[in-house]
N, C-alpha and C positions, 0 to 999 in steps of 0.2 A: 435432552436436547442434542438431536447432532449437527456434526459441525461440518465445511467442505473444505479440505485443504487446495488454494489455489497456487501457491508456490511451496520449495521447497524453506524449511526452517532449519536454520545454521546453527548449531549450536557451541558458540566460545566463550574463551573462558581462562583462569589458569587450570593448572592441574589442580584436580580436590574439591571444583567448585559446584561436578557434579553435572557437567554435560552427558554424562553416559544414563546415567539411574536415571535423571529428569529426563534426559533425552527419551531412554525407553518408555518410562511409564507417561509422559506425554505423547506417545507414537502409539501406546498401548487406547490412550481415551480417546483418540482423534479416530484410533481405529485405517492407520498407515505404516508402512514399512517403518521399522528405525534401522538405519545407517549408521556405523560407526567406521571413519574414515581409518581411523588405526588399524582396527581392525582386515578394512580391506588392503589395506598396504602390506599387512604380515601374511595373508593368505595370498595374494598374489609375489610377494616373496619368499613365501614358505619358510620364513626369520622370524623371528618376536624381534619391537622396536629397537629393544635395548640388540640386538646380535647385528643388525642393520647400521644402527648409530658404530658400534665396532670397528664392523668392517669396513663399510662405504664411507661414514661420516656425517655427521649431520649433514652438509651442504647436499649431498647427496638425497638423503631423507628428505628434504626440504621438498626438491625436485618433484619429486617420485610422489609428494604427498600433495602438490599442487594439481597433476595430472588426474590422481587419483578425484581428487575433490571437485574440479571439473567435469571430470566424467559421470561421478556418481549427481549433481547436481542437472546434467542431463540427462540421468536419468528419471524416474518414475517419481511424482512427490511425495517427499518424506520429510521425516525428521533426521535431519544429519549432524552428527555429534564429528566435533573436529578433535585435532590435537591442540594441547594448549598452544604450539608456537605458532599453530597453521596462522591464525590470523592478521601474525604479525607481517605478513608477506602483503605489499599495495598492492601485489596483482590478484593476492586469494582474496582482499578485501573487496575488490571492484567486482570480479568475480561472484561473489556470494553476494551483492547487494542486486546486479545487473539479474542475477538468474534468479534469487531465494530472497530471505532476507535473516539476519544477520541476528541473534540475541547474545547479549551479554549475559553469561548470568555471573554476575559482581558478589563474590565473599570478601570477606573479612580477611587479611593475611593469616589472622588468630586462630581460624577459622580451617583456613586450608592447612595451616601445619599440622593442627591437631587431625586431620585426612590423610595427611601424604609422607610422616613424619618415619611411620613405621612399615610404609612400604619400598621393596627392595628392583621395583619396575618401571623408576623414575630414572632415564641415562642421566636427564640433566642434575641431577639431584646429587650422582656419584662424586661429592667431592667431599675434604675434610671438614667443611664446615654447611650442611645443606641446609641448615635453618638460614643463614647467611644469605649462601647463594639463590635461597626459594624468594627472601626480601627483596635483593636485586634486581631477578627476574619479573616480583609483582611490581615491583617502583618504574621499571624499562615497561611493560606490559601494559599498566593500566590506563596509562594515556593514552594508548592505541586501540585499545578494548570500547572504553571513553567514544570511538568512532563507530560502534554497530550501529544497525536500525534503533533495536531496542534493549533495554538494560531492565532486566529483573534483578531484585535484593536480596540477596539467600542467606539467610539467618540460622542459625543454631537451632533456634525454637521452631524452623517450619521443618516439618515432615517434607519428604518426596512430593507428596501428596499434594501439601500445600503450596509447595513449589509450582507443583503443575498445574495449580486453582492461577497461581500468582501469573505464570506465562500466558495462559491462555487470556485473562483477562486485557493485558497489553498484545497481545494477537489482535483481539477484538477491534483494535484500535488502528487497523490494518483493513480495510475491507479488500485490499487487493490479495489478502495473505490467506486470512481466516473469514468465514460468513457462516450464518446457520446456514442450516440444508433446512430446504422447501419440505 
């Protein structure tokens, strides 16, 4: 069955919870670009996040990642994979609800540590204690996550895969978002 994408899909989240991999391989079945906002912020700075966060500083980052996300969101529809803070900004929120729409996909803290635990590409992560700091940032975060369109449940137990059964179904529930094609 295919499908028609009529706006673009946001994807937030915290870090770990798997907006890039879902993001792709649901951009993969829809059969539309996937976007990843980090991405385009590092190729148009010709920095990785963490060398950006450095030298300019997050508030900086921030900026630069709101522009980004605006632009790409006027661009062509896709699936757009954010960073985990993008969301926290009212203006990226309003933003991505007025142009796209917005999915949560909601892990587990337990869940995201055991993802982002032993990787070395988290700025915000770089401190003495990142289990810590990763809790704070989900406890600040999830109220505000709490405010997308929609919230999918990403479990241990689903696959990508299942993941992207589970999106699409709460898409569905969108007919201005997602519809079969004729």
């Amino acid at each position: 069955m295919g499908w028609q994408l009529k706006k673009t899909v946001v994807m937030v989240g915290m870090m770990g919870a798997g907006k890039t991999a879902v993001g792709r391989a649901l951009a993969a079945r829809l059969a539309v670009p996937f976007l990843d906002s980090d991405a385009e912020i590092e190729a148009a700075a010709n920095m990785t996040i963490p060398e950006i966060f450095s030298r300019d500083g997050e508030a900086f980052f921030r900026t630069k990642e709101s522009q980004v996300i605006e632009r790409l969101l006027e661009s062509e529809r896709c699936i757009l994979s954010t960073g985990g803070g993008a969301f926290m900004a009212e203006g990226n929120r309003a933003m991505i609800s007025e142009k796209g729409v917005a999915v949560w996909l909601d892990a587990g803290l337990d869940l995201l540590w055991q993802r982002v635990r032993h990787k070395t590409t988290r700025p915000l992560l770089r401190t003495p204690n990142p289990k810590a700091t990763l809790t704070d940032l989900y406890q600040a975060r999830v109220p505000v996550y709490a405010l997308a369109d929609l919230r999918v449940d990403v479990s241990p137990k689903f696959s990508i895969e299942d993941t992207v059964d589970r999106v699409i179904e709460v898409l569905k529930t969108r007919p201005d978002v997602l519809e079969e094609a004729a």
